[in-house]
Backbone as ProteinMPNN parsed JSONL, in Angstrom:
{"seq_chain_A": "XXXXXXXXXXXXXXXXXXXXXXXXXXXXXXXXXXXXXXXXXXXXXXXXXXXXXXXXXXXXXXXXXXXXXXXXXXXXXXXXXXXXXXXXXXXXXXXX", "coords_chain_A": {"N_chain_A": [[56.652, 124.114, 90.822], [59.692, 124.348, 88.921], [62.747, 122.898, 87.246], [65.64, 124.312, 86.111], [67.846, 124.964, 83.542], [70.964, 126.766, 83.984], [71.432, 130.02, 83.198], [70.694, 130.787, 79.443], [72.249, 131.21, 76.377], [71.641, 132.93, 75.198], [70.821, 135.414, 77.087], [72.973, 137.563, 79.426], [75.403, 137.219, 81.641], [76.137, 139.104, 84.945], [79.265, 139.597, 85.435], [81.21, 139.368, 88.628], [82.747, 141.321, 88.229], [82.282, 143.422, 86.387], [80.813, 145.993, 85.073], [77.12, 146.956, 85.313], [75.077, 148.086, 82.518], [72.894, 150.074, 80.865], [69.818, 149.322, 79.712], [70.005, 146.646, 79.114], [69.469, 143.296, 79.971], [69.513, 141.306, 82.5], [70.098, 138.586, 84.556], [69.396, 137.565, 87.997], [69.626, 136.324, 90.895], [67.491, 134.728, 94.05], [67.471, 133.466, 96.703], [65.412, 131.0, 98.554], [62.558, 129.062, 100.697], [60.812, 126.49, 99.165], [57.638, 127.237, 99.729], [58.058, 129.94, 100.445], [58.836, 130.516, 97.373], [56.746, 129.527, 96.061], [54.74, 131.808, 97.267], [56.237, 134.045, 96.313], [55.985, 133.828, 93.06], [53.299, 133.462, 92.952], [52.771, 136.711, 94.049], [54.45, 138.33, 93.936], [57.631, 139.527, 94.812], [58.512, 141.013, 98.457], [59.184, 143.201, 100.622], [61.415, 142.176, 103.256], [61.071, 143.504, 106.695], [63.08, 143.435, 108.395], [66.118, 142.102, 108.056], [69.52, 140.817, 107.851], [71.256, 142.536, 106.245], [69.697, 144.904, 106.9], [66.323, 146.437, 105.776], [64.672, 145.378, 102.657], [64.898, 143.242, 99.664], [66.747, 140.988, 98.641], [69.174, 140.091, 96.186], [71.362, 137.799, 93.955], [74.037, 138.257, 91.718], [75.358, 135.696, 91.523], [74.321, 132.777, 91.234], [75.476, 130.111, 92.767], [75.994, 131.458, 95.474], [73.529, 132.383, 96.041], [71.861, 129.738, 96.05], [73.08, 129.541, 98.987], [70.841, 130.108, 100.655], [67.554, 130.453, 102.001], [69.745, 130.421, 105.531], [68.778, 129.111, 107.386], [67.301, 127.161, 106.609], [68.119, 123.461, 105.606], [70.35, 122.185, 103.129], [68.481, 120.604, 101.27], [66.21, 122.032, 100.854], [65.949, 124.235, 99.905], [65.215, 126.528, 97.768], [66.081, 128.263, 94.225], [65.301, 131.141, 92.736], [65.483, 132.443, 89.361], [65.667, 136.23, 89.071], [64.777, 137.888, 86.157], [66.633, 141.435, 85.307], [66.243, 144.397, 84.121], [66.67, 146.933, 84.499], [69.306, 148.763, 85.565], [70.045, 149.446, 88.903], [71.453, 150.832, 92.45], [72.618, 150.408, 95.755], [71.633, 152.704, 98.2], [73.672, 153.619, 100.852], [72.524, 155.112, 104.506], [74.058, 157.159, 106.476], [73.7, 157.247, 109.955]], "CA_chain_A": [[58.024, 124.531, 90.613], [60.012, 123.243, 87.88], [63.969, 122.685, 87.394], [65.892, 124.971, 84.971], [69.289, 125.244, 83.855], [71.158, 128.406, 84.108], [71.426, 131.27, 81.654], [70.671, 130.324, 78.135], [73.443, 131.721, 75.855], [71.158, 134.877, 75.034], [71.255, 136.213, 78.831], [73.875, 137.957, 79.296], [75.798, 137.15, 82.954], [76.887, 140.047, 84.855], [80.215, 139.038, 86.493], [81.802, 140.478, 89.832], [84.268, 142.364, 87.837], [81.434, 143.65, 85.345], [79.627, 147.095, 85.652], [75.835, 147.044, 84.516], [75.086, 148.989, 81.121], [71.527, 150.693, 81.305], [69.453, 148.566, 78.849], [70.674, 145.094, 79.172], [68.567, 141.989, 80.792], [70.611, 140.634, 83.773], [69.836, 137.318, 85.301], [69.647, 137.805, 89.372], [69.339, 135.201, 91.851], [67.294, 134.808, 95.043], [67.578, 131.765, 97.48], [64.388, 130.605, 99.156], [62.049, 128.177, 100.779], [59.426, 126.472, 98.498], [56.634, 128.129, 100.685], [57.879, 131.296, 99.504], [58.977, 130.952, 96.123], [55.429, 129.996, 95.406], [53.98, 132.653, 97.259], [56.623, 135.276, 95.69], [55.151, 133.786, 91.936], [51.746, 134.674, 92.782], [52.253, 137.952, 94.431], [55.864, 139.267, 93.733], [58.974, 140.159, 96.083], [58.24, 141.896, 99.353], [60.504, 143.702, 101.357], [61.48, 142.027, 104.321], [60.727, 144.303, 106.935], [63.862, 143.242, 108.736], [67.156, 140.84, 107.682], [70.793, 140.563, 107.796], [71.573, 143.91, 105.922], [68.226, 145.504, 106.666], [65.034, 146.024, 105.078], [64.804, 145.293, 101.388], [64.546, 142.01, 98.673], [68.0, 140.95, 98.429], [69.358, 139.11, 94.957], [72.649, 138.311, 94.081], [74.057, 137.591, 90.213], [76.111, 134.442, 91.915], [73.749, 131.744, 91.4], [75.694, 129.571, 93.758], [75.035, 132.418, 96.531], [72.201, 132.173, 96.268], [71.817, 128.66, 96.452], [72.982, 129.009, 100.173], [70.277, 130.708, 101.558], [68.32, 130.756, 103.695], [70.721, 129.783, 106.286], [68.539, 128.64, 108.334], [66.92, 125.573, 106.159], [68.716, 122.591, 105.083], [70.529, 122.449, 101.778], [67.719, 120.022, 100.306], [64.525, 122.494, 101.418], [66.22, 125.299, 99.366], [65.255, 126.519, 95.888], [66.582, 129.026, 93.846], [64.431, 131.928, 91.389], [66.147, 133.673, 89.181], [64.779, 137.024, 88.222], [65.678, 139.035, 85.28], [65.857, 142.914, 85.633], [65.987, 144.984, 82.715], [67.371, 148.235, 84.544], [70.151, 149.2, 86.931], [70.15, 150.364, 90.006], [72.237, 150.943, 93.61], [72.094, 150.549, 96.96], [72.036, 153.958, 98.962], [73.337, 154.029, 102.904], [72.434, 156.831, 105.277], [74.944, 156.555, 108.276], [73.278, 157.84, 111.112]], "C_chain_A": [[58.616, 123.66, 89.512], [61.699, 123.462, 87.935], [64.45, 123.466, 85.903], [67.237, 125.129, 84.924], [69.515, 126.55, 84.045], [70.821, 129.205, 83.157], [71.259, 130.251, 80.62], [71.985, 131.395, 77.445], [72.962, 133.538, 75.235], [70.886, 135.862, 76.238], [72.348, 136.734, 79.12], [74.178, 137.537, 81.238], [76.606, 138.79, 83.56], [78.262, 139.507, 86.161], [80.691, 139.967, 87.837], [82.536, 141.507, 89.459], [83.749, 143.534, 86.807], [80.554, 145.173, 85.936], [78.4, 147.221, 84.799], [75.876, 147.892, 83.642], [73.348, 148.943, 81.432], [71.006, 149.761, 79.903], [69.457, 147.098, 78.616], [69.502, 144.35, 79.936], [69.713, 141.19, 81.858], [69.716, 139.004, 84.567], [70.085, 137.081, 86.986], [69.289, 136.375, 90.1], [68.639, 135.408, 93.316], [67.021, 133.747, 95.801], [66.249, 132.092, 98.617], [64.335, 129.559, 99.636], [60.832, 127.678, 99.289], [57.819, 127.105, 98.849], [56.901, 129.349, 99.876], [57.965, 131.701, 98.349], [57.506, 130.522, 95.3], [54.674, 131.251, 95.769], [54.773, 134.041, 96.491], [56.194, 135.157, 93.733], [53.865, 133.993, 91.986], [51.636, 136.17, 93.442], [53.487, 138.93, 94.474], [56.288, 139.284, 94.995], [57.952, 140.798, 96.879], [59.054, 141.877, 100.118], [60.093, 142.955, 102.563], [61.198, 142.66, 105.472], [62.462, 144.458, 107.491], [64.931, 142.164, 108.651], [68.612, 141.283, 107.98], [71.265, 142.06, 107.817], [70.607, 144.868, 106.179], [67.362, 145.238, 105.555], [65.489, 145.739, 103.474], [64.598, 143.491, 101.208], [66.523, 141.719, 98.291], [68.551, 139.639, 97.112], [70.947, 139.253, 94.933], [72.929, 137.475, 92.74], [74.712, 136.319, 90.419], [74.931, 133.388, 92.409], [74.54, 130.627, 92.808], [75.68, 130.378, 95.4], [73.93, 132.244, 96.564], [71.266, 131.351, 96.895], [71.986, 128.372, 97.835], [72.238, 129.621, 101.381], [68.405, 130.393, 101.476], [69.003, 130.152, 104.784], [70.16, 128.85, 107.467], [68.051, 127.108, 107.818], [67.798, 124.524, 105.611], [68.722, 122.708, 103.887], [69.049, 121.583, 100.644], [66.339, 120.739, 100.184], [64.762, 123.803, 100.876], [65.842, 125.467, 97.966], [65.743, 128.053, 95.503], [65.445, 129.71, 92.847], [65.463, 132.642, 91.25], [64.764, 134.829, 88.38], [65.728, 138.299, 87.176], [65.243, 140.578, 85.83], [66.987, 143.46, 84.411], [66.738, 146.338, 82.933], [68.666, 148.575, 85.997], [69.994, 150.01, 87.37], [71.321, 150.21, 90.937], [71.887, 151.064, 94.411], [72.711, 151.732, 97.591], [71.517, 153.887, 100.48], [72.722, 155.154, 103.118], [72.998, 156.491, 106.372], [74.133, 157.517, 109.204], [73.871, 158.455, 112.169]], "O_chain_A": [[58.204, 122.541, 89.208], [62.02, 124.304, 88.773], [63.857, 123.314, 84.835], [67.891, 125.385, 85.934], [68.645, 127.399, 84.234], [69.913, 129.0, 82.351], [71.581, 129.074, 80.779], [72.528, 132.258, 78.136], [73.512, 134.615, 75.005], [70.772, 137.078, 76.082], [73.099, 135.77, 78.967], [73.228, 137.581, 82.021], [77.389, 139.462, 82.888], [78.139, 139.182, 87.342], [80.474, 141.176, 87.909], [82.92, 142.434, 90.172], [84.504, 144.424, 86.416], [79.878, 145.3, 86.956], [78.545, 147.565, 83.626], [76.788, 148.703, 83.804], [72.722, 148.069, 82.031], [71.87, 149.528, 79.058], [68.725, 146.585, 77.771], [68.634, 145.029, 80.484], [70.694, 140.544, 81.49], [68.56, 138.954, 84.987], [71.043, 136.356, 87.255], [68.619, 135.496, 89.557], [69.179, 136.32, 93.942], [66.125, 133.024, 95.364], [66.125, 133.101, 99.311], [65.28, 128.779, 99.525], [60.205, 128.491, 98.609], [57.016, 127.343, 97.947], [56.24, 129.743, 98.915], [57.506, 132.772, 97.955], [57.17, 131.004, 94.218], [54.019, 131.824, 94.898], [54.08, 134.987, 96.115], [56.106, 136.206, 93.094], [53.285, 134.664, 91.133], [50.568, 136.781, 93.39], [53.484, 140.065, 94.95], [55.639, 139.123, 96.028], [56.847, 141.127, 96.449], [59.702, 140.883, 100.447], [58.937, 142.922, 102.984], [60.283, 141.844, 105.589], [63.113, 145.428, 107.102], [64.604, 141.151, 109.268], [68.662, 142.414, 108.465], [71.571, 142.716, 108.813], [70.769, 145.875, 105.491], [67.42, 144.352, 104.703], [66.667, 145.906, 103.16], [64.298, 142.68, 102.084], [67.243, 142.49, 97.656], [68.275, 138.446, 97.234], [71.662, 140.117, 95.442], [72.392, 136.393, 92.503], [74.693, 135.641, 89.391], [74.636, 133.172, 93.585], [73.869, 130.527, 93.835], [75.331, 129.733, 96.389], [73.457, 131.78, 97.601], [70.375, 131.598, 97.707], [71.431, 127.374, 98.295], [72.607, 129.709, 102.552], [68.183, 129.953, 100.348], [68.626, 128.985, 104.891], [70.788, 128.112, 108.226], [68.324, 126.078, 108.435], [68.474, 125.133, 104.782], [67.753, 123.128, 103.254], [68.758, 121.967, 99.512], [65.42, 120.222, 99.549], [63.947, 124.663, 101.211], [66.122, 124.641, 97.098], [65.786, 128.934, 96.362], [64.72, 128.957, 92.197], [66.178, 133.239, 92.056], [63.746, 134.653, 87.711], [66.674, 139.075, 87.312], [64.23, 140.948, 86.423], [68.081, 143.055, 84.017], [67.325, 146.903, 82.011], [68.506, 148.509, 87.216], [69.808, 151.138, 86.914], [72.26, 149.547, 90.496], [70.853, 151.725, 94.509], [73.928, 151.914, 97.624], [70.454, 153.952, 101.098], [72.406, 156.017, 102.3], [72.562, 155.657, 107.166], [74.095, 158.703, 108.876], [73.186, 158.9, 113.089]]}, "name": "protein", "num_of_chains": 1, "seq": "XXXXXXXXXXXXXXXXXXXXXXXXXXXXXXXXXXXXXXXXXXXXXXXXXXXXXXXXXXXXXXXXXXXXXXXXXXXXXXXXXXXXXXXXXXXXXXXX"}
């Protein structure tokens, strides 16, 4: 693992107030253990089966969010990946 600052000035941030543009590079955040953020660099994201909001890989552009999860480990046993993504998407309910 290695230590990185944030965005570089050619990343673009997308703020809370900000709606994605199709084309763009976004800078996402996902809060881990070290355990997993090595195993998610050798073998990519995998859906949880089950979490908080349900299934899925959950990122969030608020680096300091990020930073406070998971809730269950102590703040010093936490690391942060960010991952860029290149295309927008949305999350779609189904109320039952």
């Amino acid at each position: 693992m290695w230590a990185e600052n944030d965005l570089h000035p050619g990343v673009p941030c997308l703020q809370s107030y900000s709606e994605p543009t199709d084309g763009k590079v976004y800078g996402m955040y996902h809060g881990t253990s070290p355990q997993s953020a090595e195993q998610i660099m050798k073998t990519g994201f995998k859906q949880s089966a089950s979490s908080m909001l349900g299934r899925g890989v959950y990122l969030s552009r608020d680096l300091n969010k990020a930073s406070r999860y998971p809730l269950e480990l102590p703040e010093h046993q936490r690391v942060v990946i960010r991952k860029l993504l290149s295309q927008t998407s949305c999350v779609i309910s189904k109320l039952q």
